[in-house]
C-alpha positions as CSV (number, residue, x, y, z in Angstrom):
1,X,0.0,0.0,0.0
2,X,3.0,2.4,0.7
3,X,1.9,5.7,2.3
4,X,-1.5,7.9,1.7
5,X,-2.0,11.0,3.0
6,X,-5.9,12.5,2.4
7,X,-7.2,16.0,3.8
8,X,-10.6,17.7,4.5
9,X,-11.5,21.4,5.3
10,X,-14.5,22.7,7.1
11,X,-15.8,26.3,7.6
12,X,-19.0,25.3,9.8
13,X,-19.9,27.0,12.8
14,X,-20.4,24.8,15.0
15,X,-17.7,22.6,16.1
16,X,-18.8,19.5,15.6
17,X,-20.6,19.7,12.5
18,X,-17.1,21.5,11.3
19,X,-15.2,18.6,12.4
20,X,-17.2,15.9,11.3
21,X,-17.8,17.6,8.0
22,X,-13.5,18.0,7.8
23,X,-13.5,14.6,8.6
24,X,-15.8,13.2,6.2
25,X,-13.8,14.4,3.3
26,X,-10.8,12.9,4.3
27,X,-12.3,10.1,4.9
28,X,-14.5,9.7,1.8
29,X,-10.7,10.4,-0.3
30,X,-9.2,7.9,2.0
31,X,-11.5,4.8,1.1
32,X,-10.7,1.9,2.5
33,X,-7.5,2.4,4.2
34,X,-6.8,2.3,7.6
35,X,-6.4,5.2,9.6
36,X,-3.3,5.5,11.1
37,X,-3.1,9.2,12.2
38,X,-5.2,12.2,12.2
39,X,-3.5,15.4,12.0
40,X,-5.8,18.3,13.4
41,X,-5.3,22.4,12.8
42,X,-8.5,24.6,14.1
43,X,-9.4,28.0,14.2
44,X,-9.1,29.5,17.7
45,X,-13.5,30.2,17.3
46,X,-14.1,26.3,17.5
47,X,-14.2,24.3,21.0
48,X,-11.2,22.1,20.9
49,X,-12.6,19.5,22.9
50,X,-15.7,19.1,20.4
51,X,-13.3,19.1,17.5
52,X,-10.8,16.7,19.0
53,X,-13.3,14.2,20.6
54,X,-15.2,14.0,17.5
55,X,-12.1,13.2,15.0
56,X,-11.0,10.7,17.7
57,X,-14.7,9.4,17.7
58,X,-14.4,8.9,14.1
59,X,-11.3,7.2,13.5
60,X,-11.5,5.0,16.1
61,X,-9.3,6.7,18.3
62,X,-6.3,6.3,16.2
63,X,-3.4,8.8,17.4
64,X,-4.1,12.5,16.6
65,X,-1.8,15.5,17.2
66,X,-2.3,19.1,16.1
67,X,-2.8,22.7,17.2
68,X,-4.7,25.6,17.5
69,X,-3.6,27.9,14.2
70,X,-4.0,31.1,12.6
71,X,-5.4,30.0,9.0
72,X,-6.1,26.6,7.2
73,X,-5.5,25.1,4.4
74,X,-5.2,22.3,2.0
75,X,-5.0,21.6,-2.0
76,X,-8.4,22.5,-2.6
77,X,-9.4,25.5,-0.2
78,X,-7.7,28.3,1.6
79,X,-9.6,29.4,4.6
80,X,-9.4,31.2,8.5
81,X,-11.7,30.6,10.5
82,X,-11.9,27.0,9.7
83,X,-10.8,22.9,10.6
84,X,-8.4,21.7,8.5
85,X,-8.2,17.6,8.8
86,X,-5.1,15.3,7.4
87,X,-5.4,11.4,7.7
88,X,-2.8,9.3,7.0
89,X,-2.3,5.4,6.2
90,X,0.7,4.0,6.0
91,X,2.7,0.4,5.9
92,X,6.1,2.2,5.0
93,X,5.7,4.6,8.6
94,X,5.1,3.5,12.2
95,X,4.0,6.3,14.4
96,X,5.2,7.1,17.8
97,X,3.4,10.5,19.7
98,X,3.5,12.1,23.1
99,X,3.2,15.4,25.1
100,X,4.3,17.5,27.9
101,X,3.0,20.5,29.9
102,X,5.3,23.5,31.6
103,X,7.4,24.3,29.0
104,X,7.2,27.8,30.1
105,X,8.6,26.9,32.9
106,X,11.0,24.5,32.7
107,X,11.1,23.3,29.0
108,X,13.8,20.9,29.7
109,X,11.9,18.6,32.0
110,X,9.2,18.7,29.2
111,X,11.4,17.3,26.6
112,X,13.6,15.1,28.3
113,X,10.2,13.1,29.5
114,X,9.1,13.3,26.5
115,X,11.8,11.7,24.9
116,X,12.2,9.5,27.3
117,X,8.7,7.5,25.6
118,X,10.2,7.9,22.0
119,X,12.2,4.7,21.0
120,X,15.4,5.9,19.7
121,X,15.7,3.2,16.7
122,X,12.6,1.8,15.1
123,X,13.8,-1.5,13.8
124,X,13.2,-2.0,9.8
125,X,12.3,1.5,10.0
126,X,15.9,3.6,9.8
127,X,14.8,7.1,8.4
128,X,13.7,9.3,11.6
129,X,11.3,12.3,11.6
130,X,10.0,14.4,14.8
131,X,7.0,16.6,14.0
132,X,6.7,19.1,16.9
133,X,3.8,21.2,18.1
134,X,4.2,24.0,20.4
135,X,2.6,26.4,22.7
136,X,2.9,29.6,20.5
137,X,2.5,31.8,22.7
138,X,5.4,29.9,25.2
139,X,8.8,32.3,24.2
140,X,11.0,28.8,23.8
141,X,10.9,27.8,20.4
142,X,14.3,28.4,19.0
143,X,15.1,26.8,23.4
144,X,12.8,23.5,22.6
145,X,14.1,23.3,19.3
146,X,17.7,23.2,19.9
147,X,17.4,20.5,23.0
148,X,14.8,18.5,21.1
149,X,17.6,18.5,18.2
150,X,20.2,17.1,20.7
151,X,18.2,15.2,22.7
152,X,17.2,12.8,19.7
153,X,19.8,12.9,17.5
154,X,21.9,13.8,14.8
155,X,19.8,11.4,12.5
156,X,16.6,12.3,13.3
157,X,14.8,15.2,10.5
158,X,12.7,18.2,13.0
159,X,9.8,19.9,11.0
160,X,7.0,21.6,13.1
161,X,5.1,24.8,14.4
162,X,4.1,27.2,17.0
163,X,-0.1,27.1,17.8
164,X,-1.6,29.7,16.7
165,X,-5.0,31.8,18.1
166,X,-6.0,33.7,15.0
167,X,-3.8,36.6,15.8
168,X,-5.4,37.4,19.3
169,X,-2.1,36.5,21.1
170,X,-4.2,35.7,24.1
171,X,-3.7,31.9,24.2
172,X,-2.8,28.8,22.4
173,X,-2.9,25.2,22.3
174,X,-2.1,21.2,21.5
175,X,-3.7,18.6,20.7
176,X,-1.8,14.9,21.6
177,X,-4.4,12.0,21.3
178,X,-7.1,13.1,23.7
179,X,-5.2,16.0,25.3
180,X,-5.1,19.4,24.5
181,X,-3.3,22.2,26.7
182,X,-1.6,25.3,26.3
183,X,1.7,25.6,28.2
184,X,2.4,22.2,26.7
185,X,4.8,20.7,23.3
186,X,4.1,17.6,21.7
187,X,6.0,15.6,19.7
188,X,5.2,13.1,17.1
189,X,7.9,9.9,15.2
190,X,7.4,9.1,12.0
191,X,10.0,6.0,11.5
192,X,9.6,5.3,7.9
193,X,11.2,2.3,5.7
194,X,11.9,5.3,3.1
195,X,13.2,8.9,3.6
196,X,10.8,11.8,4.2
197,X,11.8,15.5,2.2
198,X,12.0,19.2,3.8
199,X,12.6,22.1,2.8
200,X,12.4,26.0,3.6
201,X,12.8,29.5,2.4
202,X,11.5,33.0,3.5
203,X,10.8,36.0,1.1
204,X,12.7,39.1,3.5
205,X,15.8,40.5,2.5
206,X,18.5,42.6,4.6
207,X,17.1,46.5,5.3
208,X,19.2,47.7,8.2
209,X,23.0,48.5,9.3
210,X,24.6,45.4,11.5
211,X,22.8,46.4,14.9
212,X,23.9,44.9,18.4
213,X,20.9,43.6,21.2
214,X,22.3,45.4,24.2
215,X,19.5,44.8,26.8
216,X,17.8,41.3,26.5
217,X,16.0,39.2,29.2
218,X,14.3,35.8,27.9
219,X,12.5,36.3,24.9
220,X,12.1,40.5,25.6
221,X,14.1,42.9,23.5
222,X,14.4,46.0,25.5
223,X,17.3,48.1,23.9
224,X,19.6,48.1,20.3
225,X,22.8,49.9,20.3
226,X,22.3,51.5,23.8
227,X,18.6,52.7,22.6
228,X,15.0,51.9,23.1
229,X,14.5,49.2,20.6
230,X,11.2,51.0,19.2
231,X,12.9,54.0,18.5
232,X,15.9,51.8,16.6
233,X,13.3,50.2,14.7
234,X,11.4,52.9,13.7
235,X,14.0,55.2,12.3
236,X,15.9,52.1,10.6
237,X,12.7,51.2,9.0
238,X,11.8,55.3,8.1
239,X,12.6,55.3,4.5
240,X,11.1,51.6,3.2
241,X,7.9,52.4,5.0
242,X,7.6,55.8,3.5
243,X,7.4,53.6,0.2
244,X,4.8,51.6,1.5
245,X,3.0,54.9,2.3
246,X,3.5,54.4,6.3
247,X,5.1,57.1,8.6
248,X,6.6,55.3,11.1
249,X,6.0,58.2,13.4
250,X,2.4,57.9,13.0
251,X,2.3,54.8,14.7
252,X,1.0,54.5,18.2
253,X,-1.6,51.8,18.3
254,X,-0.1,48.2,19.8
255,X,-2.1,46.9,16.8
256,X,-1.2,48.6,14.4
257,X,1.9,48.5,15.4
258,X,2.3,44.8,15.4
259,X,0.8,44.3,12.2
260,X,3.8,46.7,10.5
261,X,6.1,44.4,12.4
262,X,5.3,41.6,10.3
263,X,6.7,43.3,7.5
264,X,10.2,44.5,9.2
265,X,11.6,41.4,11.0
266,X,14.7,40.6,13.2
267,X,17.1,39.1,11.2
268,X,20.3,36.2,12.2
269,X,23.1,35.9,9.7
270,X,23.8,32.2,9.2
271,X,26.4,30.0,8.3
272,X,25.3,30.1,4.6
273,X,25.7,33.2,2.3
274,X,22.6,35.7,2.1
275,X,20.7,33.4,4.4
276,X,18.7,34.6,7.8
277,X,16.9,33.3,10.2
278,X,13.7,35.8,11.1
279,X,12.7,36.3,14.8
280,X,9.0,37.9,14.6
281,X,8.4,40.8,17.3
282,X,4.7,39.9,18.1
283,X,3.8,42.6,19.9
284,X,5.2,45.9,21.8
285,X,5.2,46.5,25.5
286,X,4.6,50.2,26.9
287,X,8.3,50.9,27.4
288,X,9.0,50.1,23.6
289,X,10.3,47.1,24.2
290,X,9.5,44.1,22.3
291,X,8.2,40.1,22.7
292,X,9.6,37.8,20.4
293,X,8.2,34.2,20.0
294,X,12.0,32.6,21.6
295,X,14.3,34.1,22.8
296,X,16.8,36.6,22.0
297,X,20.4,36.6,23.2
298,X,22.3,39.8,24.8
299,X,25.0,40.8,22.9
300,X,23.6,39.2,19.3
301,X,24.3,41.3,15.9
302,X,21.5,41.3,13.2
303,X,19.7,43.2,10.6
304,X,16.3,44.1,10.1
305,X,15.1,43.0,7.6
306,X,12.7,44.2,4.9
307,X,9.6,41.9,4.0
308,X,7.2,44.7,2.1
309,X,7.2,43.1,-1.2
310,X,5.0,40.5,-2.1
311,X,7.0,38.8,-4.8
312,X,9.6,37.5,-2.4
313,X,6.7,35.6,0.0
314,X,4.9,34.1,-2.8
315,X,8.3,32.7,-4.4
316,X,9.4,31.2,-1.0
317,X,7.0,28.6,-0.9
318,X,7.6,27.6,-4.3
319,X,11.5,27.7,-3.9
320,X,10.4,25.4,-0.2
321,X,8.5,22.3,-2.4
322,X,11.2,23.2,-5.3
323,X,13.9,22.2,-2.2
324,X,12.1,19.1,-1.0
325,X,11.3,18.0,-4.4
326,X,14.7,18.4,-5.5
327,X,15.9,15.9,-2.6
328,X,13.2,14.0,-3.2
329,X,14.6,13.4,-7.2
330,X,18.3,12.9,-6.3
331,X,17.3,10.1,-3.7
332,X,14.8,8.3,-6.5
333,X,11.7,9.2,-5.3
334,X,9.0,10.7,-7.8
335,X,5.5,9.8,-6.9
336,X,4.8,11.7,-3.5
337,X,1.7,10.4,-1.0
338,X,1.3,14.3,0.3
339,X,2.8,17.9,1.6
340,X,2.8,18.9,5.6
341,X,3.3,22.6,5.3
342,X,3.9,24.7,8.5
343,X,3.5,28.3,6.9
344,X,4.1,31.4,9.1
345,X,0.9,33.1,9.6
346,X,3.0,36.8,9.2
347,X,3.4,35.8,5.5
348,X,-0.7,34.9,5.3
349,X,-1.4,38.8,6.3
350,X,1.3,40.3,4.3
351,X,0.1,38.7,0.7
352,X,-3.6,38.6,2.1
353,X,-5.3,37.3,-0.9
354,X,-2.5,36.8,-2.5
355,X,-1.8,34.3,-0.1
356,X,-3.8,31.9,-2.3
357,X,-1.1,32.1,-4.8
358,X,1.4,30.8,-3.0
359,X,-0.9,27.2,-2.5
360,X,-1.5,27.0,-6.4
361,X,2.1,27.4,-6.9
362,X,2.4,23.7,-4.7
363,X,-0.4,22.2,-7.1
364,X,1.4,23.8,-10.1
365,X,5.0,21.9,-9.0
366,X,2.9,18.5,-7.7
367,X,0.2,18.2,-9.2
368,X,-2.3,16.2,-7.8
369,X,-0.2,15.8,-4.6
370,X,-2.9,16.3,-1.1
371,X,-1.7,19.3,0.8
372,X,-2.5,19.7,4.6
373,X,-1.2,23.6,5.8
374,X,-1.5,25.5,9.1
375,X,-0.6,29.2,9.8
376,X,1.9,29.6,12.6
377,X,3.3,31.4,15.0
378,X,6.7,30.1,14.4
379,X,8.0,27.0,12.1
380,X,10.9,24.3,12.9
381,X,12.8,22.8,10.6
382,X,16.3,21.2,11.6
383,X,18.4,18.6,9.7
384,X,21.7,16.8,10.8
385,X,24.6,19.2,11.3
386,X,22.7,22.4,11.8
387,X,22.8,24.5,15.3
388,X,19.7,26.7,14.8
389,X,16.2,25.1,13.7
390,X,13.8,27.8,14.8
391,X,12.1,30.4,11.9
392,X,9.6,33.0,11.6
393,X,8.3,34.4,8.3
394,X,9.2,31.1,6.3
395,X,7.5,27.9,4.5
396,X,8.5,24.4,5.7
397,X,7.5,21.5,3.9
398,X,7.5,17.9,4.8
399,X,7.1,15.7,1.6
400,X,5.9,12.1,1.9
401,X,7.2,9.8,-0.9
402,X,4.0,7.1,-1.8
């Protein structure tokens, strides 16, 4: 049978009929194939324990993991406000999930129990994948990543996301099996007989002057080059935003405020030319200091970056399933059971309706292929040898080979 990956969407309003209605298109494009894992992403409107009790109802109770999200999606729709559904059969992957609560306060217990349940080696079953859901709202992402990374191993792939809460930044959560919590990571193995595919890319490009963090505490930015980190931002960010018809001066509202963040990221130099990692401010604090979704080292140089331009979001999806195709190839894989894509939900209200551009351009490159998509506050994606794995503003695919 190999591996089959079928999705359903749902923009009901009440939770159930949602879910079941999500659920009943994968299903019906399933057919006859077990169930071996549901993979849930729901709008923050919906009651999560409706939703998740009634796709565990009807798959009988097969493992589910998931997350609150900020915008849905698969091959056929785009949607907010919605229940996005993935099942997936498989004889080629044997699945392994689990969860954890208190990250925000002591991540490090979280994942070490966590791991602790995961088998290390999956006999007949060599090629290791984590898929990681986490509280988006928590400040460890880049902390969980890193320690999830070395925890499990060099050989182990790590794709995932930050919950979302449709921009409300009030509170996120999810979902392991019958659980679902905020505060809390889960993580989910896919040991596979064949190799599973990633990629990334992000559509900002350098703006600023190398500027130093001077003040940092956890995952608050207080002051660049000896200065308020508004007042940095703002006059870095002056001339770009004037082009984009915004005068930076003009803005006071936490709102408003946030929302021009998404376009003006924090950016990390990495160890590969013209590449950077984005760290999203999500929101200001009184003082002018900002919360990032990880945190954000004293005494780290970076660039702000500019992100204005819709060309450069669009492409980065494409050059994302380009990257995982192109893995994919040179390993002799060409027939493809479905796309995970952990999308950044900054990128959704940058390109707006544009956004939907960016999902035909995975059905124009694989045809045919079943997507399942989440927005996020934050994406993972970390392969053997590399020291960083968190992102903001960026695509990650997860291809399945058939």
């Amino acid at each position: 049978m190999g591996t089959k990956l079928s999705t359903g969407l749902s923009t009901k309003h009440d939770s159930t009929a949602a879910a079941k209605e999500a659920l009943m298109q994968a299903k019906n494009k399933m057919g006859e194939s077990g169930i071996d894992l549901s993979i849930v992403y729901s709008s923050e409107k919906y009651n999560y324990r409706e939703v998740v009790d009634t796709i565990r109802a009807g798959t009988n109770n097969a493992p589910l993991i998931g997350a609150s999200s900020a915008g849905e999606f698969n091959e056929e729709n785009v949607e907010t406000g919605s229940i996005a559904v993935g099942l997936l059969s498989s004889d080629d992957i044997k699945i392994f999930n689990t969860w954890a609560s208190g990250i925000k306060q002591d991540h490090e217990t979280a994942i070490r129990d966590i791991v602790a349940e995961l088998p290390s080696k999956v006999e007949g079953y060599p090629y290791l994948t984590a898929i990681l859901h986490i509280d988006g709202l928590s400040g460890v992402g880049e902390e969980i990543s890193l320690l999830a990374s070395y925890l499990l191993g060099n050989e182990f792939k790590i794709v995932g996301g930050m919950a979302g809460d449709d921009y409300k930044m009030e509170k996120t959560f999810v979902f392991c099996n019958d659980d679902i919590s905020a505060n809390a990571l889960c993580i989910c193995l896919f040991a596979s007989k064949k190799p599973l595919f990633t990629g990334i890319k992000h559509g900002h490009t350098p703006l600023s002057k190398s500027l130093k963090v001077t003040r940092a505490q956890g995952n608050i930015l207080y002051e660049i080059n000896n200065r308020p980190a508004w007042e940095v931002w703002k006059e870095e960010t002056a001339i770009s935003a004037r082009k984009n018809k915004i005068d930076v001066e003009q803005l006071t509202d936490p709102g408003e405020i946030a929302q021009f963040l998404t376009k003006f990221m924090l950016g990390l130099a990495t160890d590969k030319k013209d590449e950077y990692k984005k760290r999203w401010p999500v929101s200001i604090n009184n003082d002018g200091s900002f919360n990032f979704s990880c945190g954000i080292a004293q005494g780290t140089v970076f660039h702000i970056m500019d992100g204005s331009g819709p060309t450069g979001h669009i492409n980065a999806t494409k050059e994302a399933v380009r990257m995982a195709r192109r893995f994919a190839h040179n390993a002799g894989y060409e027939e493809y059971a479905g796309i995970l894509v952990f999308d950044c939900a900054v990128r959704q209200l940058i390109l707006q309706d544009k956004f939907c551009k960016s999902i035909e351009l995975i059905n124009s490159i694989l045809p045919g292929v079943p997507i399942l998509g989440w927005e996020t506050y934050g994406e993972i994606h970390m392969e053997s040898g590399q020291f960083s794995g968190f992102h903001n503003n960026s695509s990650v695919i997860l291809l399945l080979p058939k």
